[in-house]
DONUSE-445543 format. One line per 4 residues: number of its first residue (from 1); their letters; for each residue y, z, x of C-alpha. Coordinates in pm, whole numbers, plus 50000, padded with zeros to 5 digits. Example, Ala and Ser with C-alpha at 12.3 -4.5 7.8 and 13.67 -1.06 7.14 Angstrom:
% residues 2
1	AS	49550 50780 51230; 49894 50714 51367;
***
This chain:
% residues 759
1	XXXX	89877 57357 63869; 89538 57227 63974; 89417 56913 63709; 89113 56918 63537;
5	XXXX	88857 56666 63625; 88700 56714 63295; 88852 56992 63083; 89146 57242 63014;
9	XXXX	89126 57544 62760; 89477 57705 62704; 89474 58056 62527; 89782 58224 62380;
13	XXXX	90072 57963 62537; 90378 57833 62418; 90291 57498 62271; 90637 57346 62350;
17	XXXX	90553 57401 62769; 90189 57239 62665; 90266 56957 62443; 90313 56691 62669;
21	XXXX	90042 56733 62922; 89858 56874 62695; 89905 56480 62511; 89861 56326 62890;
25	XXXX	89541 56518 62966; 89382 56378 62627; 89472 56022 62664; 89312 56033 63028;
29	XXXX	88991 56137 62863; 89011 56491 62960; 88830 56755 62745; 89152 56965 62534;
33	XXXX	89043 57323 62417; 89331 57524 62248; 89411 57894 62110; 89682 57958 61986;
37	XXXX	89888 58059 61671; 89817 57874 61344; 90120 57662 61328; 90031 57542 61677;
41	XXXX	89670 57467 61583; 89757 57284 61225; 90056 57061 61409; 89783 56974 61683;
45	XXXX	89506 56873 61497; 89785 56649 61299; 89959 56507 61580; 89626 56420 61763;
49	XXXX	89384 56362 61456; 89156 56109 61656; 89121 56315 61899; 89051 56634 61715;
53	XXXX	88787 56433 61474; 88579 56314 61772; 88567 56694 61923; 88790 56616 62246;
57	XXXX	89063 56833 62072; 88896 57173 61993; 89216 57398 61868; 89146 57770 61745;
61	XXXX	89380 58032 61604; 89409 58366 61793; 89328 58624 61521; 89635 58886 61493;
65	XXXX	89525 59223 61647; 89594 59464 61942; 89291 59345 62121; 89396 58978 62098;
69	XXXX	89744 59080 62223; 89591 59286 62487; 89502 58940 62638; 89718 58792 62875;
73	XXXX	89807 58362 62864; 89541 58193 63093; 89445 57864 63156; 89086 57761 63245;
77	XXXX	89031 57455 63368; 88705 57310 63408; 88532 57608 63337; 88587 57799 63715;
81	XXXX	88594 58156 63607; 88450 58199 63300; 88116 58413 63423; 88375 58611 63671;
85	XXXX	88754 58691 63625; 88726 58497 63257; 88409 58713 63130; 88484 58950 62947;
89	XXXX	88791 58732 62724; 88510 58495 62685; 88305 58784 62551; 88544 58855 62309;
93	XXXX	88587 58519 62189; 88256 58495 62071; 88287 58776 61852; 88693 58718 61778;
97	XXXX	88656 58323 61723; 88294 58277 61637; 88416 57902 61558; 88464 57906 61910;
101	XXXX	88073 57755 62031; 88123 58011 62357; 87760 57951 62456; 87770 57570 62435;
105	XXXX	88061 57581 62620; 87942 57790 62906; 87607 57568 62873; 87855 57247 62895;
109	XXXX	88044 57398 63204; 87768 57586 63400; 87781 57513 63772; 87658 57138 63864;
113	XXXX	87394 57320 64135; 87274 57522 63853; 86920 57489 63693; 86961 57565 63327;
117	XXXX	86724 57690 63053; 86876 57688 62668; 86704 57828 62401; 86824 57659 62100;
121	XXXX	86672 57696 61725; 86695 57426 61504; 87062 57283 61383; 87214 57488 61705;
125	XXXX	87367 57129 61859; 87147 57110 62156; 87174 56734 62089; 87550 56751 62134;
129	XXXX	87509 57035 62432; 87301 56772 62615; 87540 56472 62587; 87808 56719 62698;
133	XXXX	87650 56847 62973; 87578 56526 63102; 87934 56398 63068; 88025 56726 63289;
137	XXXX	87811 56635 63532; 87939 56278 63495; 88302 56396 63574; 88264 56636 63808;
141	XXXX	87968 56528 64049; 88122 56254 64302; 87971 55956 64275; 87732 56027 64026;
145	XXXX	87526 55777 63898; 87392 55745 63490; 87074 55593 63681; 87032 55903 63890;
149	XXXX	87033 56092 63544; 86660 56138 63364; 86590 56256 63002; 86259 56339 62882;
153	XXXX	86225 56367 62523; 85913 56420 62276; 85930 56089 62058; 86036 55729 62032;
157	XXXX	86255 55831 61764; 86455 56124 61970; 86468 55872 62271; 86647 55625 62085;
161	XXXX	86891 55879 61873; 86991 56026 62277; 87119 55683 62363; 87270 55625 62035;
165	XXXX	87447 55951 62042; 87544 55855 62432; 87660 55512 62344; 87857 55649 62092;
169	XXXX	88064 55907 62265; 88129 55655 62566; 88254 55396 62284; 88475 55664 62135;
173	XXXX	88626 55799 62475; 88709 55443 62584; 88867 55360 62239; 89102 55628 62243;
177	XXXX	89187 55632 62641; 89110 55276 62730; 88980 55426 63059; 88798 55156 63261;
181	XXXX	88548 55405 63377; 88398 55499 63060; 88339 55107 63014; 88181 55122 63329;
185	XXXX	87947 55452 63242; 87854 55246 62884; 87725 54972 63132; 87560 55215 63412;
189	XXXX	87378 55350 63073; 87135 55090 63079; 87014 55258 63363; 86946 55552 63273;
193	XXXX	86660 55706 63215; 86624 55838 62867; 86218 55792 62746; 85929 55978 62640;
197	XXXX	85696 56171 62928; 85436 55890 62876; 85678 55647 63024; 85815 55821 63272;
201	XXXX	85457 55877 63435; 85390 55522 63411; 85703 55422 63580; 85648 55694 63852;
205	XXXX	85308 55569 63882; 85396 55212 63929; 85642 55314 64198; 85466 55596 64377;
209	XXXX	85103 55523 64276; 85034 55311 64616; 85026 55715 64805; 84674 55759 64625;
213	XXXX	84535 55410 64609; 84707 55235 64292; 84886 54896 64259; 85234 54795 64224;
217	XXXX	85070 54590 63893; 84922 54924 63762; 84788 54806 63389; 84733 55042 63074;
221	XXXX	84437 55001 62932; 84224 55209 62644; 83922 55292 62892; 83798 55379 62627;
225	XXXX	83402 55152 62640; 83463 55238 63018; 83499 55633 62990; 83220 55684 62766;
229	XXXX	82920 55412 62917; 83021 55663 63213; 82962 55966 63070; 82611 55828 62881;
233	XXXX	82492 55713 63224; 82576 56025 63368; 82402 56233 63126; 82126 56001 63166;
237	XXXX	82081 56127 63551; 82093 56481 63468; 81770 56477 63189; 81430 56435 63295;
241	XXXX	81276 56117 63169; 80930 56299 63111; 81044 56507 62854; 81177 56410 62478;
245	XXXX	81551 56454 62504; 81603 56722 62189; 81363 56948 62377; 81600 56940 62687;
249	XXXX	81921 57011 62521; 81878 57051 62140; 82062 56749 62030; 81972 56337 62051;
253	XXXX	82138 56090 62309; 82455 55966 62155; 82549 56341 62006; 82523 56491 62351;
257	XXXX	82768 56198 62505; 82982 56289 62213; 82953 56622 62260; 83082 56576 62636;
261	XXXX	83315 56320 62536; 83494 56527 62295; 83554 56815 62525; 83636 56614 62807;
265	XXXX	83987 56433 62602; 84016 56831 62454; 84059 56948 62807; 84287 56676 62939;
269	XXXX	84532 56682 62618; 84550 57098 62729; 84631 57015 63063; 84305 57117 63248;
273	XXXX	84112 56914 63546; 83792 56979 63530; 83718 57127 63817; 83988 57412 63676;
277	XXXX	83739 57431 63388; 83394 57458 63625; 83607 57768 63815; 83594 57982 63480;
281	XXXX	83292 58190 63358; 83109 58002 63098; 82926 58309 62986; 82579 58375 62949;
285	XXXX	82326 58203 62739; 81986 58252 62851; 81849 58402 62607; 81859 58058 62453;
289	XXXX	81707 57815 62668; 81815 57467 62536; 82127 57603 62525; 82169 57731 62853;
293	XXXX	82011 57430 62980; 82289 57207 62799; 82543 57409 62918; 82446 57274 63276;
297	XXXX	82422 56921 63149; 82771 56959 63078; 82926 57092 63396; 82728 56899 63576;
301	XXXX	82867 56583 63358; 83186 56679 63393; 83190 56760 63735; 83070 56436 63847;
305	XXXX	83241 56252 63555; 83597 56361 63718; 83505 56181 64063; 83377 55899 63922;
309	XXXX	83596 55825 63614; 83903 55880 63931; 83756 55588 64110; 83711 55380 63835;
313	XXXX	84063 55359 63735; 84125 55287 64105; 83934 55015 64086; 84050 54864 63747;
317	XXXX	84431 54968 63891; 84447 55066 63560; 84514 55405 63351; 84483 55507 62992;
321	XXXX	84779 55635 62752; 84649 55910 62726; 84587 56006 63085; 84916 55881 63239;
325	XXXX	85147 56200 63288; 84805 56473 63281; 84680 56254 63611; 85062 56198 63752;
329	XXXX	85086 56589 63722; 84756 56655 63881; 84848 56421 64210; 85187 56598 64253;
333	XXXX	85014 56910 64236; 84753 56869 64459; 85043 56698 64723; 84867 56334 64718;
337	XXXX	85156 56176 64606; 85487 56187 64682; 85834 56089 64558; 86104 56164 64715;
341	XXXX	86217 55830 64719; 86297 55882 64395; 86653 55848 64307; 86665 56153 64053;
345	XXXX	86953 56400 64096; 86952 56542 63725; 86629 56591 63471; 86708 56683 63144;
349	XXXX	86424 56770 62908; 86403 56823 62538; 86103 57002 62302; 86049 57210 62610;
353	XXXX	85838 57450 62412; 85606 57167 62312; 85544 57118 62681; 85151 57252 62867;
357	XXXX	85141 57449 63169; 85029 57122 63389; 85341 56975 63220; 85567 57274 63322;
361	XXXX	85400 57269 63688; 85458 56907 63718; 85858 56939 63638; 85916 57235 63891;
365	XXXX	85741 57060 64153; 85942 56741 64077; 86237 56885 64070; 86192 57075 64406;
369	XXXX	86027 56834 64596; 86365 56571 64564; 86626 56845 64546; 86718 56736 64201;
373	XXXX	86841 57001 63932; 86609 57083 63596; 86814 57154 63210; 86529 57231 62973;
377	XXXX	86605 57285 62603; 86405 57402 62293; 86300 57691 62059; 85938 57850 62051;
381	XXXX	86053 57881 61689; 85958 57495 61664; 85611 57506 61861; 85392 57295 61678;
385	XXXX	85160 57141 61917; 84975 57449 62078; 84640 57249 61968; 84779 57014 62268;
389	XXXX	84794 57318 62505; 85193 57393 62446; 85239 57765 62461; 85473 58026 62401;
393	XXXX	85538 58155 62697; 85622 57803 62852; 86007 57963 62961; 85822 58229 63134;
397	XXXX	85575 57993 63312; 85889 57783 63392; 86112 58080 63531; 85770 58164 63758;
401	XXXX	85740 57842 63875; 86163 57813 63922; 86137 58087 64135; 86402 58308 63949;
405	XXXX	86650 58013 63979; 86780 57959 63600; 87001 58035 63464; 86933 58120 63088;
409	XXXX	87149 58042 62712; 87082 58075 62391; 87308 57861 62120; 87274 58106 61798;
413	XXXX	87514 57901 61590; 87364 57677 61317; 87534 57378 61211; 87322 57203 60997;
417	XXXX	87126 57400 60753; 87304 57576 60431; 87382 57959 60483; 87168 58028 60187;
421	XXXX	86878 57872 60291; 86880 58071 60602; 86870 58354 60503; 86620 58297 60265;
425	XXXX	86396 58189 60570; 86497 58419 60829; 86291 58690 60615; 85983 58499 60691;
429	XXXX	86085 58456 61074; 86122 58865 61143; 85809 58911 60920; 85577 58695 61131;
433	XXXX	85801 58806 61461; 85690 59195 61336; 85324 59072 61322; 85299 58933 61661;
437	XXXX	85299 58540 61515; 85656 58418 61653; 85945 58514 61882; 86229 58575 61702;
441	XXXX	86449 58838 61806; 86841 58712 61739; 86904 58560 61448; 87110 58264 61415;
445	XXXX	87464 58245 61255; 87482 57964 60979; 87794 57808 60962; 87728 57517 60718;
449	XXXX	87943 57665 60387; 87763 57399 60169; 87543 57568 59932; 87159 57467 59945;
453	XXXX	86839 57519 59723; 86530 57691 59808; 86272 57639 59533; 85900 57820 59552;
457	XXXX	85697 57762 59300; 85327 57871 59253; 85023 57684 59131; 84772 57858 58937;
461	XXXX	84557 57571 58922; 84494 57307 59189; 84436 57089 58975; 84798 57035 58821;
465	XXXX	84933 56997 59185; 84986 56689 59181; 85166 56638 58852; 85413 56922 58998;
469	XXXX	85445 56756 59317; 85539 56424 59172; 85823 56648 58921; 85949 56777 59210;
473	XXXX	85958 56434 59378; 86135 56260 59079; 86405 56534 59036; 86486 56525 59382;
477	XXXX	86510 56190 59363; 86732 56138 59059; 86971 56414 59205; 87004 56211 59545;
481	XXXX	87094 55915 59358; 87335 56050 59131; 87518 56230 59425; 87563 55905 59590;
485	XXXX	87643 55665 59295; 87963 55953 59238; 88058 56025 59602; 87973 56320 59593;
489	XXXX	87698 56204 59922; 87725 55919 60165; 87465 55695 60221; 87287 55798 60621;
493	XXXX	86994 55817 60764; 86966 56160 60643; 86998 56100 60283; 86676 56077 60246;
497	XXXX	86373 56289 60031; 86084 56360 60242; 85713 56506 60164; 85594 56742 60457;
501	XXXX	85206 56787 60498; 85004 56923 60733; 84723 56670 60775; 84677 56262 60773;
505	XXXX	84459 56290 60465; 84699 56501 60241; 84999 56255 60371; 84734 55981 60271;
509	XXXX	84663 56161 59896; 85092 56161 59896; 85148 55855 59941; 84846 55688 59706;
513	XXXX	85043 55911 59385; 85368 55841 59490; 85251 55408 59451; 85052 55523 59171;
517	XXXX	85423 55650 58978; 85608 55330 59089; 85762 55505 59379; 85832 55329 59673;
521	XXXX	85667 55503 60008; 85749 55518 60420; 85474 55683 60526; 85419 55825 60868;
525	XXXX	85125 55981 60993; 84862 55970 61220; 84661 55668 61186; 84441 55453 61418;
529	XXXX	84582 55190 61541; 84297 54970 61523; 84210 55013 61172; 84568 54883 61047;
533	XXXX	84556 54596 60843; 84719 54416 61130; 84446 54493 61372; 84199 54389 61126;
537	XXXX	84382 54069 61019; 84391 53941 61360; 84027 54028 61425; 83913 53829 61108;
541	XXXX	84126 53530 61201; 83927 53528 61606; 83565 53608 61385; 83667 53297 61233;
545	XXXX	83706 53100 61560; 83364 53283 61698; 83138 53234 61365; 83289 52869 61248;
549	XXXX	82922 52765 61083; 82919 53063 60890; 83108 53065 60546; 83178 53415 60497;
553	XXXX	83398 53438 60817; 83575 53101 60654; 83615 53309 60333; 83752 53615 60525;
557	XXXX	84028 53392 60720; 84172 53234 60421; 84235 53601 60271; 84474 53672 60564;
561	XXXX	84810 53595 60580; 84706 53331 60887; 84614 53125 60628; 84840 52963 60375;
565	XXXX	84691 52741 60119; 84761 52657 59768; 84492 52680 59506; 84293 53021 59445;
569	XXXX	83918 53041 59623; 83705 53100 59291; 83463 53377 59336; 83209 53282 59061;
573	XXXX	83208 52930 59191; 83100 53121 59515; 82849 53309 59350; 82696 52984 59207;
577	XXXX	82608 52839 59577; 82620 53093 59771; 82238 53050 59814; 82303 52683 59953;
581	XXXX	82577 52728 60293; 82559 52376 60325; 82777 52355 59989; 82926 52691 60040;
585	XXXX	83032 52574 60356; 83152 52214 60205; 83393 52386 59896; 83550 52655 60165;
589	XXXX	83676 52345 60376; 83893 52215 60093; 84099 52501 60131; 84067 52541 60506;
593	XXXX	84182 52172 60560; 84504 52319 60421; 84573 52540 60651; 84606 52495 61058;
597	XXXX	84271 52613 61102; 84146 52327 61245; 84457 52252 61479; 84441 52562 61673;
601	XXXX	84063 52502 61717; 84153 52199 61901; 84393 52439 62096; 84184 52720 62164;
605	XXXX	83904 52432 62383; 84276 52263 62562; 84520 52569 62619; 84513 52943 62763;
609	XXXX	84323 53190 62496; 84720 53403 62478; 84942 53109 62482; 84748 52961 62145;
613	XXXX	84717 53307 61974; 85105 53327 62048; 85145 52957 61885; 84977 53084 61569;
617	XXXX	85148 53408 61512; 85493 53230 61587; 85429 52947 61369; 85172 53090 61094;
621	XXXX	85508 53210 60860; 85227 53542 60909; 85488 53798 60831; 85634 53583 60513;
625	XXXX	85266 53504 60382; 85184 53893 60425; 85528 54001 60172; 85361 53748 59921;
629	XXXX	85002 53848 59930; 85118 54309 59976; 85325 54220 59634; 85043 54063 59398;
633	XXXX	84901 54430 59516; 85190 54599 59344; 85143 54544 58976; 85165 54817 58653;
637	XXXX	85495 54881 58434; 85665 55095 58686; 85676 54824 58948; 86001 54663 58901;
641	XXXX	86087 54275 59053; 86357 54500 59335; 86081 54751 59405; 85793 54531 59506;
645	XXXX	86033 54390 59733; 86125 54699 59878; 85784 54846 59922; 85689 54498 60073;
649	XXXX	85942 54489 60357; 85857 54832 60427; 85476 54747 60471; 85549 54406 60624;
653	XXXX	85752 54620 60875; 85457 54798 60984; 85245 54513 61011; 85528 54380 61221;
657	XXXX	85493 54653 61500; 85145 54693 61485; 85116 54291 61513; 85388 54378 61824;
661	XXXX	85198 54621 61963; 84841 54464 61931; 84974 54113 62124; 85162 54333 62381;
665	XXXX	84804 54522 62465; 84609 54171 62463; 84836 54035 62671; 84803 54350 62962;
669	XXXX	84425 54301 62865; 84351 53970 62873; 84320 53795 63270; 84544 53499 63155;
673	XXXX	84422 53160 63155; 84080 53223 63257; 84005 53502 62933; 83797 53339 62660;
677	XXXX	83799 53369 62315; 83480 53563 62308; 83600 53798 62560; 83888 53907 62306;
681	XXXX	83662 53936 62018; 83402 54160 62234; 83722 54342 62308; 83849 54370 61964;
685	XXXX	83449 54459 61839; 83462 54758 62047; 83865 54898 61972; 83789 54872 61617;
689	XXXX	83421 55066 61618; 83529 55303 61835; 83893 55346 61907; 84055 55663 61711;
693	XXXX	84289 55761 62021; 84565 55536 61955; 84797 55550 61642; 85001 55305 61462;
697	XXXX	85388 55332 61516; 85650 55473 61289; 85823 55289 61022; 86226 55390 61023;
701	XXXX	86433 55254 60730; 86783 55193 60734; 87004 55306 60409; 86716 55361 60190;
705	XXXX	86757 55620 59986; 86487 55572 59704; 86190 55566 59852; 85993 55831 59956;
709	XXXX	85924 55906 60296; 85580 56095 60390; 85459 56242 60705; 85276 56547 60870;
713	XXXX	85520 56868 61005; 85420 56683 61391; 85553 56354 61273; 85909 56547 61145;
717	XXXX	86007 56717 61422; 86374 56704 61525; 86463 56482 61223; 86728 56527 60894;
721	XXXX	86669 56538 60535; 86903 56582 60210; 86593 56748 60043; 86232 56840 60148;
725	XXXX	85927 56882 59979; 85642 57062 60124; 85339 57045 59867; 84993 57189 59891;
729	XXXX	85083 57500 60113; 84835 57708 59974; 84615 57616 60233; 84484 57806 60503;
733	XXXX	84697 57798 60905; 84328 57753 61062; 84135 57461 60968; 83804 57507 60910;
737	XXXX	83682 57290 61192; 83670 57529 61478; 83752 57415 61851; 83522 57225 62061;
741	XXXX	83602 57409 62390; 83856 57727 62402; 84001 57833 62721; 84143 58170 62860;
745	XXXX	84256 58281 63137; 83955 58342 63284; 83672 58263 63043; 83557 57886 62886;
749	XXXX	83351 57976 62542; 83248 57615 62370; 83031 57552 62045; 82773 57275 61983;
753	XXXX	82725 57114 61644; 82471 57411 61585; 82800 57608 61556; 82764 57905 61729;
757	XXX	83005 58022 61992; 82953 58173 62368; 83150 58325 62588;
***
């Protein structure tokens, strides 16, 4: 018999020829699937129990009818045969054995040459699919390398749960087989790369970038003063200086480089160069004469704004966040650059729905120019980011670009969410898939047996919304906790309540009531960066440095955490002198002698601008002094001692990473020892006035189970919840902003802040 290099499924044998290789195979690390007759299946899952928990034992009874016994004993070993001689028993055993995952195992086994498409709704286990897969691959390909292994997924979050999951799996196979090579994958697993498509561009870049004139030290930088002085001097060259702007193109300086601006970062986040843009009929407006007039302004713009904004980054050998992977996709496309040094033999990517058609492009081309092989998951079911360009049809655009080379799946078995609960929703899925609104044409088989809740409940008047939400929110609450203090539920990262919105502000409104009734909060949503209190902490301690005569930027400093001083700064006492700064200026420095002001003063005139702002955040106790100050903030009868404390370390965790974050950009920003101090308050002047692009990062909390956690539907995707809340969803699917620019296939049709739309 031939020995499987990775797996061995048995149907219908004697377990007593079996047993012991059966035993062998499993303590070698080998993959053990098993039908057979109920005795069989209850003494294996007994006699092998480790095994059988962590999934490398899969046994299944064969059901008792003619059409079973109609099947001959085969053995399959590492899936050869199961699309030819195999078929049609594995046909049957989907509907015989639907306990049996037949998809995910054909998915798992599918031919290591093959490119691979799954379509997989929520709670299907393309997680688990993916890990096996690549453990297939790991087995079966010689000499395969983790390194030469690439993941793409859509967030942080899903980055670091695919290495978890990975690590995990590896730790398990070793600890039951104490096979040196798994050891050895756990360490090659460092290597590989699992990240988001951000940071795979920027890695690309600073490998392949030198093909179209970037460095080996390419920086990321905002861009953002950069991109938009361009665009204003551009615009300048296109108006006539004889004639009053407004009567050119209907609008004022700084709204038409808005105007531009806005369209310009709406066109890149779909996917679109410009010059893509210029090739499409704008439509006619002369009958309107400013109008038509601006609508030349703005190709024009654009047109030369491309070229110009190109070189600049060249220049700089820099790129923004938000333009690594749209510009990486662009230079494949267009054959400037060129990696086929790249050691890349597998790409995996997740969310694939939530991918644009540049994005597609760019993986297809990748994949064929170094030979490597493409497995793209996700469910158009889940498509939430079409206002970034994602579109439905992004399998279609993929088999097109593919060439007819995948091979498709679909898992249909759910896992994870209650039967009940399914079926409830699955009305709503055919009902919007009869209307045009979704693709949804098998419906999945639940096979969680737990019994769920699906509540609906309608206001009549906005106005009591709140009070209903924050019933619902207590009750859910009170339930989760009970359930855990009685075993009935575990404590994971999954026991958790969570508040689904739509929009920053209604996440914002959330999480203000939820304080407001003593309830702890996590919330996560999309908010800029540069308006944290972090950001703005750190900016009032360098005012401070920049503005040391003037008393106000004293008083501002010694209300950060930076500044740790005993005594409390008496306002009225302010009030009293505040028309003498001499004095003013005199009673602040009693309580800035107290502090390490002065020291790092000293510093700042001796030492390099980012080794003394290190100093201060290392040694200012910043994060400590922050807990204090966030739980004076927390005061009323609900706020318990154990509460503030909680809701403090979950806020001094976010000032953490966006104190993190904020160094880790000075730092790329600042030329080292020869920045000033001034330069990094011009810097931070500018981020904070105009800088909406880039968000804070996303709180996790580990074994918290009574607070609250808050974000939009974008900010939940992929994740877990014991019970969710989704408030306020009597508002309308289209927001009442319309878009700046829309795009077809062959048309552009844009709006100005007059509001009227041509095509």
């Amino acid at each position: 018999m031939k020995f499987p290099k990775y797996s061995i499924l048995y149907f219908n044998h004697p377990l007593t020829q079996h047993q012991k290789e059966l035993g062998q195979f499993l303590k070698e690390g080998k993959k053990v699937f098993w039908f057979g007759t109920e005795s069989d299946v209850t003494y294996l899952k007994k006699a092998y129990k480790p095994f059988s928990d962590a999934f490398f034992l899969q046994a299944f009874i064969i059901p008792e009818t003619d059409e079973a016994e109609s099947f001959t004993p085969f053995t399959v070993i590492d899936g050869e045969g199961l699309n030819r001689e195999y078929a049609q028993l594995f046909d049957w055993l989907e509907k015989a054995i639907p306990s049996f995952n037949t998809a995910q195992y054909r998915v798992e086994h599918a031919g290591i040459a093959d490119n691979i498409v799954v379509k997989a709704s929520a709670g299907t286990g393309k997680t688990t699919v993916m890990i096996d897969r690549i453990l297939y691959l790991m087995h079966m390909v010689p000499d395969l390398d983790m390194s030469e292994i690439f993941m793409i997924t859509f967030t942080n979050e899903a980055t670091n749960q695919m290495n978890d999951r990975l690590q995990e799996i590896l730790l398990k196979k070793y600890a039951l087989t104490k096979n040196q090579r798994y050891l050895t994958w756990l360490e090659q697993q460092s290597q590989m790369h699992i990240s988001t498509i951000d940071s795979l561009a920027y890695d690309l870049f600073k490998r392949f970038g030198c093909s179209v004139g970037f460095g080996r030290d390419l920086g990321i930088q905002p861009l953002e003063k950069e991109r938009k002085e361009l665009i204003k001097d551009l615009l300048s060259e296109e108006l006539d200086d004889g004639k009053s702007i407004t009567s050119q193109i209907g609008m004022n300086y700084a709204g038409a480089s808005k105007v531009i601006d806005v369209y310009w970062k709406e066109l890149t986040r779909k996917g679109y160069t410009i010059s893509e843009v210029l090739e499409k009929d704008w439509g006619d407006v002369e009958r309107e004469p400013v109008l038509s007039n601006f609508q030349q302004v703005i190709k024009a713009v654009l047109k030369e704004f491309e070229k110009k904004y190109t070189r600049l980054k060249l220049d700089k050998n820099a790129i923004s966040i938000n333009d690594l992977f749209f510009d990486f996709g662009h230079y494949l496309l267009n054959g400037k650059m060129d990696c086929k040094g790249l050691t890349m033999k597998y790409l995996f990517v997740d969310e694939f729905q939530d991918t644009d058609a540049t994005q597609i492009r760019t993986f297809a081309r990748l994949v064929q120019m170094i030979h490597a092989k493409l497995f793209a998951v996700g469910d158009v079911k889940q498509s939430i980011y079409s206002f970034k360009g994602a579109t439905d049809e992004a399998f279609d655009i993929l088999e097109e670009e593919m060439h007819g080379s995948l091979h498709s799946y679909s898992l249909r078995n759910n896992y994870r969410t209650c039967a009940n609960i399914m079926k409830v929703m699955e009305q709503y899925f055919f009902a919007w898939s009869r209307q045009g609104l979704l693709h949804y044409e098998e419906p999945v088989r639940p096979f969680n047996t737990r019994t769920g809740t699906v509540e609906m409940e309608y206001v009549e008047n906005k106005s009591s919304w709140p009070a209903q939400t924050m019933r619902h929110i207590n009750e859910a609450l009170d339930d989760l906790e009970t359930d855990i203090r009685s075993g009935k539920k575990k404590v994971t990262d999954k026991t958790k309540v969570a508040v689904l919105v739509r929009g920053n502000q209604k996440a914002a409104e959330i999480a203000a009531l939820c304080r407001k009734n003593g309830k702890t909060v996590v919330l996560n949503s999309d908010r800029p960066f540069f308006l944290s209190q972090a950001v703005r902490d750190f900016y009032v301690l360098i005012s401070s440095y920049i503005f040391a005569e003037r008393p106000i930027y004293t008083y501002n400093y010694l209300m950060t955490p930076y500044a740790a001083y005993e005594g409390t700064v008496s306002v009225s006492e302010m009030e009293q002198i505040k028309m003498n700064g001499a004095e003013l200026t005199e009673y602040l420095s009693g309580f800035l002698s107290q502090t390490k002001w002065h020291e790092y003063q000293r510093k700042f005139r001796l030492k390099p601008v980012v080794a003394v702002i290190k100093d201060i955040v290392e040694n200012s106790n910043v994060i400590e002094n922050f807990i204090a100050m966030d739980k004076v903030n927390l005061y009323g009868n609900e706020w318990s001692e154990a509460k503030k404390n909680r809701q403090a370390l979950i806020d001094a965790k976010l000032y953490q990473k966006n104190l993190d974050k904020l160094l880790e950009m000075i730092q790329q920003r600042m030329d080292g020892e020869f920045a000033t101090l001034y330069d990094l308050y011009i810097y931070l002047t500018l981020m904070i006035a105009t800088n909406r692009d880039e968000m804070e990062p996303d709180v996790e909390m580990t074994d918290d189970y009574t607070s609250v956690y808050i974000m939009t539907v974008h900010k939940s995707k992929g994740l877990e919840y014991d019970t969710v809340i989704l408030p306020a969803m009597g508002h309308s699917l289209v927001p009442r902003e319309r878009t700046s620019i829309l795009l077809g296939k062959d048309k552009a049709a844009w709006h100005s802040s007059r509001g009227k739309v041509f095509r």
